[in-house]
C-alpha positions as CSV (number, residue, x, y, z in Angstrom):
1,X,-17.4,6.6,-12.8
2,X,-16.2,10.3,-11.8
3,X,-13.9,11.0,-14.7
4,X,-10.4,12.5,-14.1
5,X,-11.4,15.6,-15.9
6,X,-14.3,16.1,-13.0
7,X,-11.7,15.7,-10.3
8,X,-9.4,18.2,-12.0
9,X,-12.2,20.5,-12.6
10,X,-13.0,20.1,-8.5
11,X,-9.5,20.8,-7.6
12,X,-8.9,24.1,-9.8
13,X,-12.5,25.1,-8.3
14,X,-10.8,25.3,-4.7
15,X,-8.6,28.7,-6.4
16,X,-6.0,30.1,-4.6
17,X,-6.6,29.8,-1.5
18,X,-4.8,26.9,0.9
19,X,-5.5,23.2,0.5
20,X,-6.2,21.1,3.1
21,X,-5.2,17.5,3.0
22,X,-7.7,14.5,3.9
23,X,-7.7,10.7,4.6
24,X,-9.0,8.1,6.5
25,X,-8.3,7.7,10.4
26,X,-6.8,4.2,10.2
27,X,-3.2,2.8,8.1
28,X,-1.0,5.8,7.3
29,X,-2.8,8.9,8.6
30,X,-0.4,10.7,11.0
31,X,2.5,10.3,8.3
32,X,0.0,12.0,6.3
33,X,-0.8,14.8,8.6
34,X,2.4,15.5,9.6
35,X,3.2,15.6,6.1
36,X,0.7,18.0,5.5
37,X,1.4,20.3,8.2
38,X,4.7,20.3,7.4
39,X,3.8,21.6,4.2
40,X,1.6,24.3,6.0
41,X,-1.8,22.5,5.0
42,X,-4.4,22.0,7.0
43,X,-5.0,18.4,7.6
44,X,-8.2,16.3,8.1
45,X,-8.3,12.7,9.1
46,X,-12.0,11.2,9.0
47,X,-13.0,8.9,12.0
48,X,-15.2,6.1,12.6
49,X,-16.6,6.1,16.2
50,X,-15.0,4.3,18.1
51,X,-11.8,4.4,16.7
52,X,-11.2,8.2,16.9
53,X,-8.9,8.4,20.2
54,X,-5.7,8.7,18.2
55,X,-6.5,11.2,15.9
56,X,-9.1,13.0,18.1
57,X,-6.9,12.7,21.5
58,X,-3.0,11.8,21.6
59,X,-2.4,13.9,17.8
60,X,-4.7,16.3,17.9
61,X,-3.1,19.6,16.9
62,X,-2.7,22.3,20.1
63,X,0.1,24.1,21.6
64,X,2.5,23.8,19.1
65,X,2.3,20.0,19.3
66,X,0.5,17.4,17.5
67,X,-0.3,17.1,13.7
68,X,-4.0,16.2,13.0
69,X,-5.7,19.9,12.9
70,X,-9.6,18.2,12.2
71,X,-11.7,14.9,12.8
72,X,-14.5,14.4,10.7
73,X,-16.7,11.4,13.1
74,X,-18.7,9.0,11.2
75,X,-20.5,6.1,12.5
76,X,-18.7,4.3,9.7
77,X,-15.6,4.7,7.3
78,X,-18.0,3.8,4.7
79,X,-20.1,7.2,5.5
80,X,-17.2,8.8,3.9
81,X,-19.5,8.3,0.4
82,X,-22.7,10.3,1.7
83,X,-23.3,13.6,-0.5
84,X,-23.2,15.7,3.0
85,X,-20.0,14.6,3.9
86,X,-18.1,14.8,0.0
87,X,-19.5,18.5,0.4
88,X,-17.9,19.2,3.4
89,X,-14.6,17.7,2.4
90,X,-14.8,19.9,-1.0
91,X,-16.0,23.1,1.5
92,X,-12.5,22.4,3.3
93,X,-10.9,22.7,-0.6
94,X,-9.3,18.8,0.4
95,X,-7.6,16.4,-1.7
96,X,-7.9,12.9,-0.3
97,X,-5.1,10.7,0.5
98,X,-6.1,7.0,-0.5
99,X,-4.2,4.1,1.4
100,X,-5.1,0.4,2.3
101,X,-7.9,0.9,4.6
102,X,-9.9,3.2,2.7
103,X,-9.5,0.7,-0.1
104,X,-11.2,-1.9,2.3
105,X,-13.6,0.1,4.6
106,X,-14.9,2.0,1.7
107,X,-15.0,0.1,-1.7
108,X,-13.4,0.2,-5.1
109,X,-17.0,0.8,-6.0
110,X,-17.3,3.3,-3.7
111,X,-14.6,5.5,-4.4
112,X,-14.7,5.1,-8.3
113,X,-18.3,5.9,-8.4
114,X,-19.7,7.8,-5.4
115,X,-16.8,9.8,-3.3
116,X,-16.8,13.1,-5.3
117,X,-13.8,14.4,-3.6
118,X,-10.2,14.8,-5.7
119,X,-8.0,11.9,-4.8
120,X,-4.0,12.4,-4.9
121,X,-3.0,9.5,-7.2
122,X,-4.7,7.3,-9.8
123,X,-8.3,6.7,-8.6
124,X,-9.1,3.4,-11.2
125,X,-5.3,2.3,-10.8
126,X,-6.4,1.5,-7.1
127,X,-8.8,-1.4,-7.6
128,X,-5.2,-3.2,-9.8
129,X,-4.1,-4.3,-6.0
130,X,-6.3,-6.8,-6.3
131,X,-5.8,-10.3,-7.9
132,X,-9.0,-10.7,-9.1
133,X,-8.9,-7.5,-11.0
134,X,-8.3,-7.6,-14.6
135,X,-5.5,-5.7,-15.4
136,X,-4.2,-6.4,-11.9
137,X,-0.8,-6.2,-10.3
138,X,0.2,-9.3,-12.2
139,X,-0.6,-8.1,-15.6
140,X,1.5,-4.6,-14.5
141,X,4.1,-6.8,-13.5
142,X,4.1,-8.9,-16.7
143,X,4.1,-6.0,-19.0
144,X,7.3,-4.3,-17.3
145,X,9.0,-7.7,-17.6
146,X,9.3,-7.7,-13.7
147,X,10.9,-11.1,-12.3
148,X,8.2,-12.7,-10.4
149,X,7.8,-16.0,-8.3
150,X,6.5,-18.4,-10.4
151,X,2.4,-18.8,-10.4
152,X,0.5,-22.5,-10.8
153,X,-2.6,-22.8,-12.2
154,X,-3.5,-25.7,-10.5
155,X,-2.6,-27.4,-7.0
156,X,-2.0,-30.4,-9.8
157,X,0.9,-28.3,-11.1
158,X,3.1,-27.7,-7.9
159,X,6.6,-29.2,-8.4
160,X,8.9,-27.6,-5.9
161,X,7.7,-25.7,-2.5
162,X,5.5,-23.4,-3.1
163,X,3.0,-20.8,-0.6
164,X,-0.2,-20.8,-1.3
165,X,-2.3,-17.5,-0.1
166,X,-5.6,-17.2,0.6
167,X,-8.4,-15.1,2.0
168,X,-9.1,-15.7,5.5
169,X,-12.3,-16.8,6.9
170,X,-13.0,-14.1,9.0
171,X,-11.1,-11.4,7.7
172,X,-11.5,-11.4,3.8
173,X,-8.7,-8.6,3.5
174,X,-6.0,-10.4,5.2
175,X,-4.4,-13.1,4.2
176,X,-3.8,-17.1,5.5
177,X,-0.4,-18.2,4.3
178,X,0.3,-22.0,3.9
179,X,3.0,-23.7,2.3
180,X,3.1,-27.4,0.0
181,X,5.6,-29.2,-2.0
182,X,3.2,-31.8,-4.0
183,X,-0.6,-31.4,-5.1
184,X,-1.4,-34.3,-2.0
185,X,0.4,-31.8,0.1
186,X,-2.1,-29.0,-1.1
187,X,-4.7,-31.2,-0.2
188,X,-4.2,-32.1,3.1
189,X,-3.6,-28.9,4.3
190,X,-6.1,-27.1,2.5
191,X,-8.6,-29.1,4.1
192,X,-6.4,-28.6,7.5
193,X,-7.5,-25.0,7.1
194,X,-11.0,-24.9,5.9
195,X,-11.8,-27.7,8.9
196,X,-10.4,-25.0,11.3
197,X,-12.0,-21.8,10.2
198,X,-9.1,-20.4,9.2
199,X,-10.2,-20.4,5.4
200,X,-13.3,-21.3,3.5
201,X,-13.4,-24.0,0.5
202,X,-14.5,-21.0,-2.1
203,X,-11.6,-18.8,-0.9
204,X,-8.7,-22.1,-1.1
205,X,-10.4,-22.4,-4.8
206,X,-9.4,-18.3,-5.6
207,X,-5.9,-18.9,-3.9
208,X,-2.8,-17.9,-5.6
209,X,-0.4,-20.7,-5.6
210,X,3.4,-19.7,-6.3
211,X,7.5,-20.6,-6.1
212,X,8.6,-20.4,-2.4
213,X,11.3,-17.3,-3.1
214,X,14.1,-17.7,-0.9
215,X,16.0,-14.3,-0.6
216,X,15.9,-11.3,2.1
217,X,12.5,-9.5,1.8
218,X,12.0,-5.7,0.8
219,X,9.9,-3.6,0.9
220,X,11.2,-1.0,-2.3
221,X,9.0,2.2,-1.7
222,X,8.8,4.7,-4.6
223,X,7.7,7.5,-5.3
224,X,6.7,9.0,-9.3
225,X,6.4,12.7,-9.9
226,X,4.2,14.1,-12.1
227,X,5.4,18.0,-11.6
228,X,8.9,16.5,-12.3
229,X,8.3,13.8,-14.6
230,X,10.9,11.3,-12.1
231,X,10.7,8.5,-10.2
232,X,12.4,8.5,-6.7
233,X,12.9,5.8,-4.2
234,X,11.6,7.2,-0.7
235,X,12.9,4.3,1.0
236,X,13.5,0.5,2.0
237,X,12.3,-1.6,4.7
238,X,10.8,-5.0,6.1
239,X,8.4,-6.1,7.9
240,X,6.8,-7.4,11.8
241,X,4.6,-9.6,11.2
242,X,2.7,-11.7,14.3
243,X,3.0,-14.4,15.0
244,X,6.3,-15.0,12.5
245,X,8.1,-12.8,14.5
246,X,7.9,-14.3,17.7
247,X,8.7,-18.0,16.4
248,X,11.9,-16.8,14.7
249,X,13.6,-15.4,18.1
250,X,13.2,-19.2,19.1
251,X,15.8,-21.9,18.6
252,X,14.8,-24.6,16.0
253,X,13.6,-27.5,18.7
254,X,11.4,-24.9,20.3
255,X,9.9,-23.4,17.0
256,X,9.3,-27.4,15.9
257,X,7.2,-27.5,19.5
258,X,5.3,-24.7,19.3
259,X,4.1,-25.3,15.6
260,X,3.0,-28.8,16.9
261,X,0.4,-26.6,18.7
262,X,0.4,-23.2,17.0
263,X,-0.2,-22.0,13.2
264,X,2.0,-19.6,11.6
265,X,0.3,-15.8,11.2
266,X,2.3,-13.5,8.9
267,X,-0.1,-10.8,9.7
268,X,1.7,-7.3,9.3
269,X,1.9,-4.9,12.5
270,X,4.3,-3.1,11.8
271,X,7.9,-2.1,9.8
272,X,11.6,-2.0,10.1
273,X,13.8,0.3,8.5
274,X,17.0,-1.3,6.4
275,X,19.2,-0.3,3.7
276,X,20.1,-1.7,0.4
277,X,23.5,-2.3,-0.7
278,X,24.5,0.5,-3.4
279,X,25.3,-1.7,-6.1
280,X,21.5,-2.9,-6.2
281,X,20.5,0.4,-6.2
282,X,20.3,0.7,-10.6
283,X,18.5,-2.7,-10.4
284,X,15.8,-1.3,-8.3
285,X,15.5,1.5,-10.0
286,X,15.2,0.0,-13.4
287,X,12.3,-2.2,-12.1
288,X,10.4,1.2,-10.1
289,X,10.8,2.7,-13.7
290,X,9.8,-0.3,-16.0
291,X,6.5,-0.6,-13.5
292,X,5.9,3.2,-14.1
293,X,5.9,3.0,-17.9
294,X,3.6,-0.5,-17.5
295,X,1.3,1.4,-15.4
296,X,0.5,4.7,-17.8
297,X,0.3,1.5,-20.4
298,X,-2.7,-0.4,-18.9
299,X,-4.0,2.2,-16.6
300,X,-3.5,5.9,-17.8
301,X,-2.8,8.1,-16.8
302,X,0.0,5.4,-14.5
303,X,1.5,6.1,-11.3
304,X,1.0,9.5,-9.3
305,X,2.7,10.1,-6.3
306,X,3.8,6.6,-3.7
307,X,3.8,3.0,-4.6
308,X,5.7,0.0,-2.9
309,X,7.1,-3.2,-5.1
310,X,7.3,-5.7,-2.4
311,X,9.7,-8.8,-2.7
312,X,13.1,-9.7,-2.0
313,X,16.8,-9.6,-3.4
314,X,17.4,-13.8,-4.4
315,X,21.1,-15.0,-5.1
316,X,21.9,-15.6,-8.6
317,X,25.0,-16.9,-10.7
318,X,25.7,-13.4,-11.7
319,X,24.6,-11.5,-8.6
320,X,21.6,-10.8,-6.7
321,X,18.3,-10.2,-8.1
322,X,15.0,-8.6,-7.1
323,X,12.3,-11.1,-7.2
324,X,8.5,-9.2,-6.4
325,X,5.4,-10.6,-5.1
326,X,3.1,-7.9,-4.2
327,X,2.4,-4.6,-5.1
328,X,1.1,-1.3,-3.2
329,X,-0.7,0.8,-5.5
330,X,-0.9,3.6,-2.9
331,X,0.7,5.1,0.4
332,X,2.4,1.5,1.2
333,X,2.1,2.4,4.9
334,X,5.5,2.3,6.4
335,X,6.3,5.4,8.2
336,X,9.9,4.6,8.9
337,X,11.1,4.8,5.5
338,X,13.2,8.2,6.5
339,X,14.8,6.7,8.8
340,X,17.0,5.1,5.5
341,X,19.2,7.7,4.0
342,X,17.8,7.5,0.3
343,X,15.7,11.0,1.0
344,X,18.2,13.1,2.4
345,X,20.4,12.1,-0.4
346,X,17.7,13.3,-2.8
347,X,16.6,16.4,-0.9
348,X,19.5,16.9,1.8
349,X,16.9,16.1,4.7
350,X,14.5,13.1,5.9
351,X,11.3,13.1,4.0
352,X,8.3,11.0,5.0
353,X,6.0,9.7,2.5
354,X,3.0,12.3,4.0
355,X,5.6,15.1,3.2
356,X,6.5,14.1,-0.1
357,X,2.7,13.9,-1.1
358,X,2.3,17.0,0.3
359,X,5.4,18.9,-1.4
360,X,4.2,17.4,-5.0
361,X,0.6,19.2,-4.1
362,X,2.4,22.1,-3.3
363,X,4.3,22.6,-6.6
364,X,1.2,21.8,-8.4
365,X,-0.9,23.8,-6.7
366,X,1.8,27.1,-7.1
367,X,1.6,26.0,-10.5
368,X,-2.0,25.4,-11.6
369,X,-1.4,22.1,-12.3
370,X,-3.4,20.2,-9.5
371,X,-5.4,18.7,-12.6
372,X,-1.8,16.7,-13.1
373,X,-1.9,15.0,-9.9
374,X,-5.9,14.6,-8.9
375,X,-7.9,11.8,-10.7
């Protein structure tokens, strides 16, 4: 396990002189580039072959225009881990920038044991994101007394409509999304999806099973400071998801049609910006700030830097009510949060996420205090 004190010690090691800012060519790299550059860092995005023409190509740095200034190409993202290239990375005096697909491509093993490069956030808090962790996001939840859909045990146990998630077949980090009313309904159309290929019996048996929330989804993406000792919200939004989309632009006798034929994807491709209503601001707040003090609880040192509570706002006898289902542990990969105003109320401009990681590095780097913010 590298300790927190060995990433510290990494990052005070690089001195005075400029920082550059790394992560993983895939996810949210360009908002953290741009970030970075404008921050005046030097930014590094590591590629795997084949997959290098965005970073490498249409952002490269030149002229004035684009924002990736270096491509480190790998055979594969999981080469990230060999000594020669965690040297290079500490040569170039970066701190990494975890987000979902480093998570997958490289390993919670991985990059608790074997990537010897500081990483902006909570290194252990990462592996929490999943549900087979223990503590995981549920038992963060839990402790900051977070309203969540409620979770059955058992197929046996479903009373009311319920979704059911599992691992895909092929794809073991996305997820296939069903939903059932009665155990016999769980039945059927878990075998439905294992005799397609769509999921395996093993990966039905791990599925979490929970209430149906009916409410508008949000995505509520925070942000915690360490140099400032605040939480702030960076932004709202919703999601594109194929093939969801696309069957609710149809009226309801073609949708019935095409799901004759077709199965529901809720596969993520992309984000929509939307505001929040200013009375549900304090609400959303107090739930950002309970998870923060759950999270230094169970995993110390907590949150650093940007984290998404994903859910939606529910009607209730007394008002409207977040309800969350999923967490993001790390850069929650929507880089159209500025386009909501919640920033430039904060700061009197548009901030990204990428620039708001970079600002916090640059405070704690003026300050001698990057041992605050590494793990």
């Amino acid at each position: 396990m590298i300790s927190r004190k060995e990433a510290a010690a990494i990052a005070t090691g690089y001195g005075d002189e400029s920082l550059s800012v790394a992560c993983l060519g895939s996810h949210s790299a360009l908002d953290i580039s741009s970030g970075a550059k404008a921050e005046g860092f030097k930014s590094i995005v590591v590629c795997e072959r084949g997959r290098e023409e965005t970073y490498a190509k249409y952002f490269k740095s030149g002229g004035g225009r684009g924002c990736v200034d270096e491509i480190i190409l790998l055979d594969s993202f999981r080469d990230v881990l060999k000594p020669a290239i965690t040297k290079r990375l500490r040569d170039e005096r970066a701190i990494f920038v975890p987000h979902r697909s480093f998570e997958v491509y490289v390993g919670y093993d991985g990059i608790e044991n074997g990537f010897r490069v500081p990483i902006f956030g909570s290194r252990q808090l990462l592996r929490a994101e999943e549900r087979t962790a223990k503590p995981n996001q549920y038992d963060l939840l839990a402790a900051a007394k977070i309203r969540t859909p409620k979770r059955f045990a058992r197929p046996e146990d479903v009373d009311r409509l319920a979704i059911v998630k599992a691992p895909e077949a092929k794809r073991g980090y996305e997820r296939a999304f069903f939903t059932v009313s009665s155990p016999e309904e769980f039945r059927r159309k878990a075998a439905e999806m294992v005799g397609k290929g769509v999921a395996t019996e093993e990966g039905i048996r791990g599925a979490v099973i929970e209430e149906y929330v009916l409410g508008a989804h949000y995505n509520f993406n925070f942000f915690y400071s360490p140099m400032r000792g605040e939480l702030e919200l960076l932004g709202t939004d919703t999601r594109r998801q194929t093939n969801l989309d696309g069957i609710l632009r149809l009226p309801a006798p073609e949708q019935a049609e095409i799901l004759s034929h077709a199965r529901v994807k809720q596969i993520e491709v992309g984000h929509i910006a939307c505001t929040l209503r200013e009375s549900l601001l304090e609400k959303v707040f107090g739930i950002g700030e309970a998870f923060v003090k759950a999270s230094k609880k169970l995993y110390p040192p907590g949150i650093i830097g940007p984290f998404a509570l994903q859910g939606a706002i529910v009607p209730e006898e007394g008002g409207e009510e977040p309800v969350v289902f999923d967490v993001s542990l790390r850069v929650p990969g929507s880089p159209g949060t500025r386009f909501t105003p919640y920033t430039e109320y904060l700061f009197g401009e548009p901030v990204s996420v990428g620039r708001r990681i970079a600002m916090e590095l640059s405070s704690a780097s003026a300050e001698r205090k990057l041992g605050d913010v590494v793990t």
